[in-house]
Structure formats: structure tokens, C-alpha cells
N, C-alpha and C positions, 0 to 999 in steps of 0.2 A: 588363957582360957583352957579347963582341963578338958577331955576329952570326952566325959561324960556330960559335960554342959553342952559340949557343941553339940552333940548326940539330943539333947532335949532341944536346945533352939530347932534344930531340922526337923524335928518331929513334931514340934508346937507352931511351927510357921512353915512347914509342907503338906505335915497330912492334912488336908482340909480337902474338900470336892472341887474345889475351885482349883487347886495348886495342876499345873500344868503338867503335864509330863515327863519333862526333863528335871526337873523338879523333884517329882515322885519316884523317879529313876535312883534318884541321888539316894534319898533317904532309905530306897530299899535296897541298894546295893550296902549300905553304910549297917545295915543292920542286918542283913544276910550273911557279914564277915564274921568268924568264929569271935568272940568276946577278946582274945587274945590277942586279936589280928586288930580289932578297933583302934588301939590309940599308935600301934606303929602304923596306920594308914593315914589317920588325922592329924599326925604331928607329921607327918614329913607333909602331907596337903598343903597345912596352913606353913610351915617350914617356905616351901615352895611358891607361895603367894597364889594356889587355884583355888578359885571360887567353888566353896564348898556346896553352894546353894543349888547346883545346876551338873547334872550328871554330863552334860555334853561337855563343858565348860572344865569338868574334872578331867576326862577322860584326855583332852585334846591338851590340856596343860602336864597331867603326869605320864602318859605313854609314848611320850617322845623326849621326856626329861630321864635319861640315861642313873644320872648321881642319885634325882629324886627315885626312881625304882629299882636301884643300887642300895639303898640307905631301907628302905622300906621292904625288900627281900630280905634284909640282914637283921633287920626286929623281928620278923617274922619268925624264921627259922632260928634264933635265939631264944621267943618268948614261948613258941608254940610245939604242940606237940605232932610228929610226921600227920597222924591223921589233920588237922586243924591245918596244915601249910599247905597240906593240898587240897584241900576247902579253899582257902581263899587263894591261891595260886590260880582255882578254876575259875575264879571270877575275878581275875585279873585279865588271864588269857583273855575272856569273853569278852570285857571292856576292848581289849587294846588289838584284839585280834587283826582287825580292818587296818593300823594303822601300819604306816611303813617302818621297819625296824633295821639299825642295822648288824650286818651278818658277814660271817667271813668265810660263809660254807665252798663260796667260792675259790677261792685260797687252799679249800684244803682238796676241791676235786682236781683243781690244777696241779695242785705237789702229788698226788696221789697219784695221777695218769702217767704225769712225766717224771714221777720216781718207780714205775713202775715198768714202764716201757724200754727206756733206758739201760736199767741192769738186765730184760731181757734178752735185748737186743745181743749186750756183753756176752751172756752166759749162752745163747746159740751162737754166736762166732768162738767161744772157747769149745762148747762139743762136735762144731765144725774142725776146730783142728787139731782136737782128739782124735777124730775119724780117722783124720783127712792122714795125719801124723802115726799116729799108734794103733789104729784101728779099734780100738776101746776103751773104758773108760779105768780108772782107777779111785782113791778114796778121798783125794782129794776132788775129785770133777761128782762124785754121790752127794759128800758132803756141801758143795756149791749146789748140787741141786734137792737137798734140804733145804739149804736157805732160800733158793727162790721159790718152794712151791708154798714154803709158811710165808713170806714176803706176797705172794700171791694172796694167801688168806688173811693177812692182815688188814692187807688193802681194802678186799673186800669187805671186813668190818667197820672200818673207818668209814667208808663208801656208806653202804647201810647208817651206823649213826651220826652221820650229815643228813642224810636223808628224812633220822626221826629228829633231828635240830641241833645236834652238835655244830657248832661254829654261831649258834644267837648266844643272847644273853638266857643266862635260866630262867626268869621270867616271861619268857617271851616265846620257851618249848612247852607244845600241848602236854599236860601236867600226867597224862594216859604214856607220853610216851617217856619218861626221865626214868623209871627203872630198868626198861631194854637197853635206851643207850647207855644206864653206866653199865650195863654188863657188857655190854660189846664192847668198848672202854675199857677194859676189863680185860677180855679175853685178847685186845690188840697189844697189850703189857707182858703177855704170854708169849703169844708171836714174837714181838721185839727181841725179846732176850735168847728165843731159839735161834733168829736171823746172827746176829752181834755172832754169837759161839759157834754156828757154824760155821759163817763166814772165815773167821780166825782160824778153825780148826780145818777147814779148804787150806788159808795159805799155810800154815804151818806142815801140814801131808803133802804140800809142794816142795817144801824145804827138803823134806824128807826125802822126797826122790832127788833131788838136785845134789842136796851133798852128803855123802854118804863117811864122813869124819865120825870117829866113835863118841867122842867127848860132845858133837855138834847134835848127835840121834839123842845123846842123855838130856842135853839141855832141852830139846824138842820133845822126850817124855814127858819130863816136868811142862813142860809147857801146856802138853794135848791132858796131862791130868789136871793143871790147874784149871784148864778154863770148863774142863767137863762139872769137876765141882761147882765150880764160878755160876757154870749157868744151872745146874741140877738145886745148888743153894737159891738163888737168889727166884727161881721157880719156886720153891716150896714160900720163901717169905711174902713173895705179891699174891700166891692161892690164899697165906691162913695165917694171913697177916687180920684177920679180924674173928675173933670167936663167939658165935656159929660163923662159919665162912660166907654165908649171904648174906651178911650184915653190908657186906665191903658194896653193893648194889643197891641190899632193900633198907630205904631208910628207914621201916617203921620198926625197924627192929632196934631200939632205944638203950636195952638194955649192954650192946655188944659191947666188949674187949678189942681192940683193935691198935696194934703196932702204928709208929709213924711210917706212914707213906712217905712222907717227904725225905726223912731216913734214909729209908731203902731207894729213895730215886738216887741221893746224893751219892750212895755208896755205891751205887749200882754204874752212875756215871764214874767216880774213880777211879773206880775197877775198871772201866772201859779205855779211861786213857793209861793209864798203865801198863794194859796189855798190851796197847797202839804201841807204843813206847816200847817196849819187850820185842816186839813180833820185827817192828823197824829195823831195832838194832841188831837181835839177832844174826843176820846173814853175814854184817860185816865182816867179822873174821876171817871168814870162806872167803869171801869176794878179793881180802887183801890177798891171799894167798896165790890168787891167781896171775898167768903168768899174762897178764894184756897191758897193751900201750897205755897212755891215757886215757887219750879219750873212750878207750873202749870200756874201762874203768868204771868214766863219767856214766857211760851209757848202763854199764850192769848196775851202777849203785843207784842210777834212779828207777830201773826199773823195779829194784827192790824197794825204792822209797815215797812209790805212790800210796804207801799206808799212812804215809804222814796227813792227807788231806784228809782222811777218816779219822785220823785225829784230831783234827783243825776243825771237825764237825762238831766231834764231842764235846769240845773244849766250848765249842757256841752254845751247844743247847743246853750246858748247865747253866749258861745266864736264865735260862727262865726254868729250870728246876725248882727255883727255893718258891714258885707258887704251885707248886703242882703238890697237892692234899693238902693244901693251906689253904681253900679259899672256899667261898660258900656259892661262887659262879664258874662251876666247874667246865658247863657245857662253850663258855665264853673263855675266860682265862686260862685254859688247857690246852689252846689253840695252837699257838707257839713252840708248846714243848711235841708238840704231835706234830707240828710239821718240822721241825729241825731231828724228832725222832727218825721221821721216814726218811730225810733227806740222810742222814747219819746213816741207818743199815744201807740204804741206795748207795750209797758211796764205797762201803765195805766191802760188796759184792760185786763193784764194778774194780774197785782198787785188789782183789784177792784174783779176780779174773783176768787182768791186765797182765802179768807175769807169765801165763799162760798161753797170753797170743801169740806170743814171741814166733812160733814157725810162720803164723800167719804175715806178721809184720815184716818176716824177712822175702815173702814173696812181693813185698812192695818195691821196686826201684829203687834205691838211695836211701831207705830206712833203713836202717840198722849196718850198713851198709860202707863202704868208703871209696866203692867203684862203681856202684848204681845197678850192680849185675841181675839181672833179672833169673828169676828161679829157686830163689833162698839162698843161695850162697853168699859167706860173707867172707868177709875179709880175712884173708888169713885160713882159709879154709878150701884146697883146692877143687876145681872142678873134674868132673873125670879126663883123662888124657883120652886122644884117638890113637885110633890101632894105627902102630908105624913100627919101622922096627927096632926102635930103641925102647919101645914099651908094649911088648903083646898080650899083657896083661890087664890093662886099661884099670886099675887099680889103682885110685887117687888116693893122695897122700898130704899130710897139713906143709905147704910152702914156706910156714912162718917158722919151721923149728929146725934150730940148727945144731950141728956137731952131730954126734950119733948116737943110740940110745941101744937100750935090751942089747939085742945079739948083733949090732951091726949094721944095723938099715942105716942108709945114708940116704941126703937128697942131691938130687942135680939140681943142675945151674936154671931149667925151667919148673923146677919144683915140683918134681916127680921123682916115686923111688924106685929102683933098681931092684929090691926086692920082693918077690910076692910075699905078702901076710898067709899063715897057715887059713887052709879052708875050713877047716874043722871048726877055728875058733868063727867063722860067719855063720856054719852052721849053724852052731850054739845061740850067735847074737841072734839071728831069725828067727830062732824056733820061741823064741819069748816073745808073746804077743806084748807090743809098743811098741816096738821098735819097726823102724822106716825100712823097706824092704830098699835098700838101694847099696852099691856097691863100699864098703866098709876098708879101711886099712887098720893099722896097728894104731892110728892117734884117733879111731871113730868109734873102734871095739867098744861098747857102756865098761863102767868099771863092774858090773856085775862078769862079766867075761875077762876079765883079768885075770882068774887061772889058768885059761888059754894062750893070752898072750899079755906080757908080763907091761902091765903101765904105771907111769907114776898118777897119785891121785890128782895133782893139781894137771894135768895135761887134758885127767880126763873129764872134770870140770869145765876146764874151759870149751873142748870141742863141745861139747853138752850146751851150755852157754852162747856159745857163739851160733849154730847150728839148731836150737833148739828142741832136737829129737833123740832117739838112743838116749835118754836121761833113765838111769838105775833104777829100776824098781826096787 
């Protein structure tokens, strides 16, 4: 039965004075839908086997049938023009408004709070021990706090378009509110890819400071240039990826030009683990070079290789990429890629921060550690000597290094040297805000003061490493 017969039987055996309410409900809801909207509502009705005759009887069979208003959204905005979908969009809402729906808004206030609280947490224990350490900040600890105040603002938009229906089915968001939430949709794709780059360009300006190899700075330009293009590009294609650029929000605008989205999600995620993959491997060289045990090894190469889990992120959320600008239930099906997005930058920011706690970690007992010493010191790194008379200088020196280096400093049998270090060259390391005001030998001098007192690079590395402070600006 075509859709215009059913349309006359309702009208030939409702309108009468006699026809009941629900009844008359029906037949004017059925002819109040835009001409266009008629037969994709009637065919999935009778599809679905609800009693067309009875508006209550319609309502209670299609507004809790998911496929049925899955199937009937999708005729809609196929057959109809924006004005006409949001015509009958509104008298969909108004049908089914009362009825219980389900929704995953919850899902996304949960990921938001606790992907949010989280890397704060990280990123005030890292400019605690910046303080605490160097007494200031440098451009890697700026650029971490780029990514958490736009990671703040994203949140907040996500936050907001939950609140106008982001996480229902589109059907099922008041039809007043679907053009703010995709702009905030919108402007949280923005956010994401500031978070990602600067996050990256945080740990890579750590690298910076830590090793200071010629060949390792060049690799690290090219790095801090790709990813600036990486995210300055991939910003211009999510703004004007649609022409006029409001098309990508207002759907009535019919006429637009518009790039694939799905595109630039895919290539967007590539680009992410790639760089994961890039930023990973980078340190290893450095790290080989250095002069430590094993396990001490073990321990510097993971703490370089907690970017691997921020790639293990990205690598998840491209499973639900290939729906993201492919679907016509945005506010529902986009759920996914927006929570494995927040959980991805949360992780980046927490993993880029982690390498930086390192002074903190060393005030822990038995972290990082191989004798439990309380106060940061680690292994291999002595602590200051008391004034006796074999040492009246109280001028600690590293215990682990042996034979004799530069001009002759040797160590004794309790791992202490016999030589003072020139004063000159502490002067110098002090008067450089970061560095630790506390007493220095010739294996603690940063390699920035190295034309004071002559060190090889890999010695100075490692005390850097091991110690966590005095790292080269």
C-alpha cells in the first residue's frame, strides 16, 4: 500500500466528529510532516508493524524502536531539504520527548572529568619540581602549559555539547539545539590538535635540554619544525575544509563545497602515530651512549618510553575514525572517537610530563634508586662528605667513576676526591637560573659550564639523568 493511500484511508476513516482523539492526533501529526518526510515515516511505520490508526499506539511503537528511527532519520535527510528535516525533526522530538532514550552523555562527563583531572594533577607535580628544582620555568614546562589550558577549553566544550545532547541519538536532540552543538564539535577538533602538538613539542624541548649532541639538536629541529607545520596544516584543513566555512555547522547551507572529514581524521591520526613513533625512538642513541649499569639502562629507557602508551591510544581511536564524517547520527555515533580523542591528548600530557618528574621521584625511598637513600640521591651519585680531616672541603664527588679524568682528580677508597673543583666554574653554574643551588664537583658542573671545567659529554649526561637537576639549557 502506497503511502498516499494510507494518507487517504486515515483521513476517510479519522476525520469524522466522532473519531477519538488519539486517532485525530494521528492523522494530524501524519499531515503536518513536510510532503517529503510522508512516505519515509509511513514506510518505516508500517515496516515496523505500529498501528497507524492511533497516535499513542504510533508513538509507544516508534520512539523506543532505535533501527525504526535510525532508518527513518536517514529518508529524511536524504529526501528532504535542511528547512523540511527540521520540520519534521520537531515533531518527532515532540512525539517522543516523554519517552525514555538511551544516551551516553554519561560516558562522556565521566571521560572528561577524569581525563581532565588527571593530567592536572601531572602537570602541577611537574611545575612543583620545576620550582622546587630550577626555580623557573623553561619552554618546555610553557609549551605543557599550552596544552593543558586548551585541554581545559576543550573539555569545556565537550562539557557544554553533552549538555545541548551530544551523546543521544540525533533524533532525539531538541532540533533548536543541533547547530551550536556541531559548532562546539567543531571548535573541540581545534583544541585536540593544539593539545597533540604541543604536547610533542613539551617532550621534544625536554630532549633539548637533556642532550645536548649536535647531530641529536638537528634531528630535534626537524622534529619541532615538522610538528609545528603538522599542526598549523592540519588547523587550516578542519577550519576551511567546507566553502563558505559555516557550511561545516549550518546545514542549511546546501549549496557548500566541502573536503572529506573522514580524510583528514585518517591522516590526522597517521600523522599522530608516527610522530609517537619518531619522538619514542629518538632518545635511544643518547641513552646507548650512556655510561650506566643495566638496570639503570632499563630504568632511563622506560622512562623515555612512556610515549609508547600515547601511542597505543592512537592506534585505538582510529578503530572508530572510519565513522567520523560518514554518518548522518553525528551527535550518537561520534561518541567514541571523542572519547578515545580525550583519553589520547590525557595521556600525552601525562606521558610528556612523566620524564620531568624525575627529581621528584628521586625524593621517593627506593624509586629510582638502589639503596632506598632518602633525599634524591641516587646511586652512583655521592652524597656530600662531613668535615674531617681528610676532606675539608665537603665537595662530593660521583663514587661510580673510576681511573682519573681532566687534570688528575682521583677518587678514594670512600668515594671522595682529594681535589677541590675551581670555584669559578660553580659560580658560573649558579648564576644560570635552573640549576640546584647545592654543592657541585667536576662530574655535577651541566655541560653548559664545560668551558670551565673540561667534561666528557657522556659523564655529563648521565649525572643529569641520574640526579635529575643541573640539566643544560
Amino acid at each position: 500500500m502506497t503511502p498516499f493511500l494510507i494518507l487517504t484511508l486515515l483521513s476517510t476513516c479519522l476525520w469524522t466528529p466522532t473519531a477519538a482523539t488519539p486517532q485525530g492526533d494521528s492523522l494530524s501529526m501524519f499531515l503536518a510532516l513536510p510532503k517529503c518526510a510522508q512516505p519515509c515515516t509511513i514506510n518505516a511505520l508500517t515496516a515496523g508493524g505500529c498501528d497507524l490508526f492511533n497516535a499513542t499506539a504510533v508513538a509507544e511503537c516508534s520512539c523506543t524502536n532505535v533501527p525504526l528511527k535510525a532508518g527513518m532519520s536517514l529518508c529524511v535527510q536524504d529526501n528532504c531539504p535542511w528547512a523540511d528535516q527540521k520540520k519534521a525533526a520537531f515533531i518527532s522530538y515532540n512525539q517522543c520527548k516523554d519517552f525514555t532514550h538511551e544516551s551516553r552523555q554519561g560516558e562522556i562527563y565521566a571521560t572528561g572529568l577524569a581525563c581532565l583531572i588527571i593530567p592536572f594533577v601531572f602537570i602541577a607535580l611537574r611545575y612543583y619540581a620545576r620550582f622546587l628544582i630550577a626555580k623557573g620555568l623553561w619552554w618546555d614546562d610553557w609549551m605543557m602549559m599550552i596544552a593543558m589550558v586548551s585541554h581545559i577549553g576543550g573539555c569545556a566544550c565537550i562539557f557544554v555539547a553533552t549538555n545541548l545532547g551530544f551523546g543521544q541519538h540525533l533524533w532525539n536532540v531538541y532540533p533548536g539545539n543541533t547547530e551550536e552543538m556541531l559548532k562546539l564539535f567543531h571548535v573541540v577538533q581545534n583544541f585536540y590538535i593544539v593539545i597533540q602538538v604541543s604536547a610533542k613539542l613539551s617532550l621534544v624541548l625536554l630532549y633539548w635540554r637533556i642532550f645536548p649532541t649536535r647531530w641529536f639538536r638537528v634531528a630535534l629541529r626537524c622534529s619541532i619544525v615538522w610538528l609545528v607545520v603538522h599542526g598549523l596544516g592540519f588547523i587550516l584543513f578542519v577550519n576551511f575544509q567546507c566553502n563558505p566555512m559555516a557550511a561545516v555547522w549550518d546545514r542549511s547551507i546546501e549549496d557548500a563545497k566541502c573536503l572529506s572529514l573522514n580524510g583528514i581524521a585518517w591522516a590526522g591520526g597517521a600523522s599522530a602515530i608516527f610522530e609517537d613513533v619518531v619522538i619514542l625512538l629518538l632518545p635511544i642513541p643518547e641513552v646507548m651512549k650512556l655510561q650506566l649499569t643495566l638496570q639503570k639502562k632499563i630504568a632511563v629507557y622506560m622512562m623515555f618510553a612512556v610515549g609508547s602508551f600515547a601511542c597505543l591510544t592512537s592506534i585505538i581511536r582510529l578503530k572508530y575514525v572510519h565513522l567520523f564524517g560518514n554518518t548522518k547520527d553525528e551527535s550518537w555515533e561520534n561518541v567514541d572517537v571523542l572519547i578515545w580523542s580525550i583519553m589520547e591528548v590525557s595521556v600525552a600530557v601525562v606521558c610528556a610530563c612523566l620524564p620531568a618528574l624525575r627529581p621528584l621521584f628521586l625524593k621517593v625511598p627506593g624509586f629510582f634508586t638502589s639503596n632506598g637513600s632518602k633525599g634524591g640521591s641516587s646511586s652512583g651519585v655521592a652524597t656530600p662528605a662531613k668535615n674531617n680531616s681528610n676532606n675539608n672541603n665537603n665537595t662530593p664527588v660521583r663514587a661510580d667513576v673510576k681511573g682519573t679524568r681532566g687534570s688528575g682528580a682521583s677518587s678514594t677508597a670512600d668515594g671522595y676526591s682529594s681535589r677541590r673543583p675551581s670555584t669559578s666554574a660553580f659560580r658560573g653554574a649558579r648564576a644560570r637560573p635552573g640549576f640546584e643551588d647545592v654543592s657541585m664537583d667536576r662530574d655535577e658542573v651541566p655541560f653548559a659550564t664545560r668551558g670551565a671545567v673540561e667534561r666528557a659529554p657522556e659523564e655529563t649526561e648521565l649525572a643529569d639523568l641520574e640526579k635529575g637537576v643541573g640539566i643544560a639549557r
